[in-house]
Backbone as CSV, one residue per row, in Angstrom:
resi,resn,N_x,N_y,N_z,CA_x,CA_y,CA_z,C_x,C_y,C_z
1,UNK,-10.385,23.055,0.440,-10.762,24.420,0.658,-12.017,24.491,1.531
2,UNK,-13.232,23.586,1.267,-13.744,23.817,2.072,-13.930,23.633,3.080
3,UNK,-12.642,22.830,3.828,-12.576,22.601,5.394,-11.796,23.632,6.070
4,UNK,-10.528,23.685,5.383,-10.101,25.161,5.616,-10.369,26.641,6.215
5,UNK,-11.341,26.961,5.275,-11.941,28.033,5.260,-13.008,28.274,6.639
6,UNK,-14.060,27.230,6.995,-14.284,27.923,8.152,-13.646,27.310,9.611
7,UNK,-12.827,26.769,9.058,-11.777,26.803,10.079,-10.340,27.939,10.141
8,UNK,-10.665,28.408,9.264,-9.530,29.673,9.274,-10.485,30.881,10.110
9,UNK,-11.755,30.993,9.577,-12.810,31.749,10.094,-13.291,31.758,11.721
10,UNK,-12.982,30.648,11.757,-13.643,30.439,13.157,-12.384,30.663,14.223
11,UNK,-11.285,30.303,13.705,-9.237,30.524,14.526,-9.510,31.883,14.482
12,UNK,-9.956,32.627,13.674,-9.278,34.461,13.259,-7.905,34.600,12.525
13,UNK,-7.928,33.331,11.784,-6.354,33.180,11.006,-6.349,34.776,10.363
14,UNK,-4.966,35.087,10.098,-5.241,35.761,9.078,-5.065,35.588,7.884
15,UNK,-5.189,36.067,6.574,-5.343,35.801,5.244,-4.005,34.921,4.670
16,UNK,-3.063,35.318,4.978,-1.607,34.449,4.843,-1.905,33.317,5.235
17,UNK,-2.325,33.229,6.546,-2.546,31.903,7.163,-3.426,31.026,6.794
18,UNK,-4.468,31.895,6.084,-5.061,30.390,5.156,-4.461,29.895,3.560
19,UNK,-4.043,31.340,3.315,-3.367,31.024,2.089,-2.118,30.257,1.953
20,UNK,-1.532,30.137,3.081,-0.136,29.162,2.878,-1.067,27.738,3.602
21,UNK,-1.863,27.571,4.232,-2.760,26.488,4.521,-3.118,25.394,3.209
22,UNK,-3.662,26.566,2.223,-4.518,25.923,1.236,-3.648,25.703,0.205
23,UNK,-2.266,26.540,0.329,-1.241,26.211,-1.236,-0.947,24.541,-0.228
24,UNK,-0.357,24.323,1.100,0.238,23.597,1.511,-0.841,22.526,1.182
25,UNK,-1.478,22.120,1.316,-2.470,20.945,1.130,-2.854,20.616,-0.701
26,UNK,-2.906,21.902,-1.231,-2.389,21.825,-2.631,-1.337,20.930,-2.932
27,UNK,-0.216,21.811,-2.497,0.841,20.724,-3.308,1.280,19.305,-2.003
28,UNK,0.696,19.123,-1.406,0.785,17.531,-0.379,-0.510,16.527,-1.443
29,UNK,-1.453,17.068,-2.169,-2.381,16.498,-3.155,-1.363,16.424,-4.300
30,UNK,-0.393,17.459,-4.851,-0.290,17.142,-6.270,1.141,16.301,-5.856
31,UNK,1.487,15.930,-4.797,2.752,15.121,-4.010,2.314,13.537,-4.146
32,UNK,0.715,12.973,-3.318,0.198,12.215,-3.714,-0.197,11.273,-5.125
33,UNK,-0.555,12.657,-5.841,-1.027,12.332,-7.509,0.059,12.072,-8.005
34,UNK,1.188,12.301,-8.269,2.662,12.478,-8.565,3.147,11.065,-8.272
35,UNK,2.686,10.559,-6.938,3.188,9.137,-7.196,2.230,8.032,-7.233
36,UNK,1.379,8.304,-7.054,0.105,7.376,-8.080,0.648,7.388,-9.310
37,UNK,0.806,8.461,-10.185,1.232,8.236,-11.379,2.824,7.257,-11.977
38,UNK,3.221,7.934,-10.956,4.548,7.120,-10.821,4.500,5.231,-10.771
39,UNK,3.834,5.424,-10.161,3.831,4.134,-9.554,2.884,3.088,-10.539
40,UNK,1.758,3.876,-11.105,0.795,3.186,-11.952,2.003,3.137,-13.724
41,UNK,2.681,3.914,-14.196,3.460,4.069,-15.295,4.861,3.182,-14.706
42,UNK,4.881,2.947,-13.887,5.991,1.901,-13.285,5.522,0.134,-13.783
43,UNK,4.902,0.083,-13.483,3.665,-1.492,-13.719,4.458,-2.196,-13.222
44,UNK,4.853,-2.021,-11.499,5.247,-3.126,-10.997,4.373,-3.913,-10.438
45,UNK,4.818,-5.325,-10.415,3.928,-6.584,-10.622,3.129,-6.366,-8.937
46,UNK,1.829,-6.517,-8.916,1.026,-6.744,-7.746,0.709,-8.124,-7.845
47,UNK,-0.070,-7.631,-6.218,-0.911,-9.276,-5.627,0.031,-10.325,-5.291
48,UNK,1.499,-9.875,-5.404,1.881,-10.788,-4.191,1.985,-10.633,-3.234
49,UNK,1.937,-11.185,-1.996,2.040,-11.277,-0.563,3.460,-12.097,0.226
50,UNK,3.677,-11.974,1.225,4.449,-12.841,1.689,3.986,-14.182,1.897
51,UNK,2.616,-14.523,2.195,2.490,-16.156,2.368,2.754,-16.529,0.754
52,UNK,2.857,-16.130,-0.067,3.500,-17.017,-1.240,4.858,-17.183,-1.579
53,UNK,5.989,-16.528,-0.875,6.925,-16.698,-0.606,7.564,-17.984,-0.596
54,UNK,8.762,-18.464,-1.103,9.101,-19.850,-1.017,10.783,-19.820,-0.627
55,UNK,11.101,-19.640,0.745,12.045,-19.675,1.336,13.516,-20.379,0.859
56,UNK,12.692,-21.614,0.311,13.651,-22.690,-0.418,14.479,-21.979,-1.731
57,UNK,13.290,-21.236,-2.279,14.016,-20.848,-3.329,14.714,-19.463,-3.729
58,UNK,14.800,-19.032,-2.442,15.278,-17.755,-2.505,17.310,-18.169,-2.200
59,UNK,18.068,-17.650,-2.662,19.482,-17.249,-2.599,20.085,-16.964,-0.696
60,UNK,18.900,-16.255,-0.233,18.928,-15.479,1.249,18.805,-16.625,1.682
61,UNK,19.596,-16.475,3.240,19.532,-17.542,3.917,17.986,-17.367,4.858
62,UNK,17.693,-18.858,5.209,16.264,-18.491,5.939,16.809,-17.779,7.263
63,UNK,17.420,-17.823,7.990,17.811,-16.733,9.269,17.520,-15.316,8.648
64,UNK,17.915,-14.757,7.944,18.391,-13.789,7.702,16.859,-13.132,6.609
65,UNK,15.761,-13.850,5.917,14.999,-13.921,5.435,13.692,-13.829,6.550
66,UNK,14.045,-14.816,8.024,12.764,-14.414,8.930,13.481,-13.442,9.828
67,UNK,14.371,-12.627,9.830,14.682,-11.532,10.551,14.086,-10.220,9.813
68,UNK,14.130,-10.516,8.659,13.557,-9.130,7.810,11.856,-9.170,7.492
């Protein structure tokens, strides 16, 4: 809101135009939070990377493993 606002002020938006501004950035925040939560109540495993990867022991063929 408060970047918004004197930037709606300073355009000559009119009142709609900040108000669908400020719902829109509203719910793109509660879009964000929504999958933080998701994602933290998920507890999928972190901190791996691809250099720990072990080619050998994967099922996938290595062609088809360094194409992806």
């Amino acid at each position: 809101m408060a970047e918004v606002i004197p930037i709606a002020k300073a355009q000559r938006w009119e009142p709609a135009e900040g108000v669908g501004a400020l719902l829109a950035e509203e719910a793109a925040g509660r879009d964000a939070a929504n999958l933080r939560t998701r994602r933290t109540r998920a507890a999928f495993p972190t901190g791996k990377t691809f250099h720990i990867w072990n080619e050998g022991a994967s099922s996938i063929p290595v062609p088809t493993q360094t194409a992806l």
